[in-house]
N, C-alpha and C positions, 0 to 999 in steps of 0.2 A: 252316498254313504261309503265311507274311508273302510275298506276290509281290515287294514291295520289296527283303527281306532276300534272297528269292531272285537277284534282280538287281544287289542292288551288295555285299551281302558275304560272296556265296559264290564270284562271281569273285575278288574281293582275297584270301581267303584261301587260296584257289587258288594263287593268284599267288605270296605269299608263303612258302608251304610248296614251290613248286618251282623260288623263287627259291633260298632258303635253303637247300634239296639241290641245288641247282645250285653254290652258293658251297661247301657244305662238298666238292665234285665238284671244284673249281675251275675249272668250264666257267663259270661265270658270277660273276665276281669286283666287281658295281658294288656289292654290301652292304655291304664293307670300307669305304667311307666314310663309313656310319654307326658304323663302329668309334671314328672318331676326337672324335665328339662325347659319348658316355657310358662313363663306365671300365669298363663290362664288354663283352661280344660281342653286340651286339643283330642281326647278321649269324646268328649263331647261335641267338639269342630269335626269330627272326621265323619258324620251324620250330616251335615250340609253339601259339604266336600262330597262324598262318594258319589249324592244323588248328581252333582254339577257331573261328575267325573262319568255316570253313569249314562248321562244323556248327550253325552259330548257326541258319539258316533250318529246319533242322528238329526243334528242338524239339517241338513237338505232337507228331511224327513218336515221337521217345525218350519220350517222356512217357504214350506210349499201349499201350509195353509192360511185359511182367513186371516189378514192383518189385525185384529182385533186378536184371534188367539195367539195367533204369532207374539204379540206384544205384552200377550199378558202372561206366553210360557214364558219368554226373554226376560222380564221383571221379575217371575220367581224364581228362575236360575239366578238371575243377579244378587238375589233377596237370598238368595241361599251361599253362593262366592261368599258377598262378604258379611255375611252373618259366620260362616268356616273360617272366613282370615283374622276375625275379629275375635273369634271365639278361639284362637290360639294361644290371644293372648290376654283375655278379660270375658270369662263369662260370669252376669251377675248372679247371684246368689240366688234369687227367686226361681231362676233358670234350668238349678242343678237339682238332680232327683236329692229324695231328702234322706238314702243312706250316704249320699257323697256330702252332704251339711253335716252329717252327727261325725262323719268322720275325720274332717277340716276340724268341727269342734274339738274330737277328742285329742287331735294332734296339738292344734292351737293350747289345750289346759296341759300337755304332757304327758296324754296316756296313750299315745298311739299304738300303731302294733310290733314297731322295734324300739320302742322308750325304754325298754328293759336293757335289751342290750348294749345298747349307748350311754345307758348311765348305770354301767354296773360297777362302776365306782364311788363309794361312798364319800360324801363329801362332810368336811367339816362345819357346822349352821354356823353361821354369819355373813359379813359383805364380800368376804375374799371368797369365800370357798375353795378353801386350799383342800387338797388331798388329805385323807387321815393317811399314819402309817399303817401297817398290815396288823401290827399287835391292836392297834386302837379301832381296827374293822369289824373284830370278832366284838364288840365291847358296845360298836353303834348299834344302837336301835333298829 
C-alpha cells in the first residue's frame, strides 16, 4: 500500500463519489457545470471514477486474496473505469435520475432556467426574426 496514493487519491475519490451522490441527491448541485463542457453527464461519471480512484491505494491489499475474488473485484473496478470514461461522454437517458430528464426537457422546449435572459430581446414573428426596434418593443405582446 502506496502511503502517497493513500494520501491524495483515496481522499479525491472520496470526494468524488460523494460529490456525485450528492448531485444525483440534488443536495449538492456544483457538478452540473461540468455538464456543460462534454456532451455526456460527467456529474454522473464522476460516481464510477471516484469509487475506481478510491480503491486504487489498495491494490496489494485485492491482489493478496482468493483469485476468484481478486478477479471478480478487478471486473468491477473495470465495469466501473469505463462505465466513468463513457459516461463523460454519453450517458443514456434511462440512466439519469428523472429531475435531470424534466430538466434536459425543459431546456430542449426553451424554458430553462436562463431562457429569460438570453432571449430578452423581442424578436419580430416570422422566418428571419429580425430585431424589433426599441419603439416597436413596448408595442410587442
Amino acid at each position: 500500500m502506496s502511503p502517497i496514493l493513500l494520501i491524495t487519491i483515496l481522499p479525491l475519490g472520496l470526494f468524488l463519489a460523494w460529490a456525485s451522490i450528492s448531485m444525483i441527491r440534488q443536495k449538492w448541485m456544483y457538478l452540473l457545470v461540468g455538464d456543460s463542457f462534454l456532451p455526456g453527464k460527467p456529474s454522473l461519471a464522476m460516481l464510477p471514477i471516484g469509487i475506481v480512484m478510491a480503491c486504487a491505494p489498495f491494490n496489494d491489499l485485492i491482489y493478496s486474496l482468493p483469485q476468484a475474488v481478486t478477479g471478480s473485484i478487478s471486473l468491477f473496478l473495470m465495469a466501473c473505469l469505463v462505465s466513468g470514461l463513457v459516461g463523460c461522454f454519453y450517458v443514456p437517458r434511462f440512466l439519469q435520475p428523472r429531475w435531470m430528464k424534466d430538466s434536459d426537457d425543459e431546456i430542449k422546449r426553451g424554458g430553462g432556467l436562463y431562457a429569460a435572459k438570453y432571449r430578452s430581446r423581442v424578436l419580430r414573428p416570422g422566418p428571419t426574426g429580425e430585431p424589433l426596434d426599441p419603439t416597436e418593443q413596448r408595442k410587442a405582446p
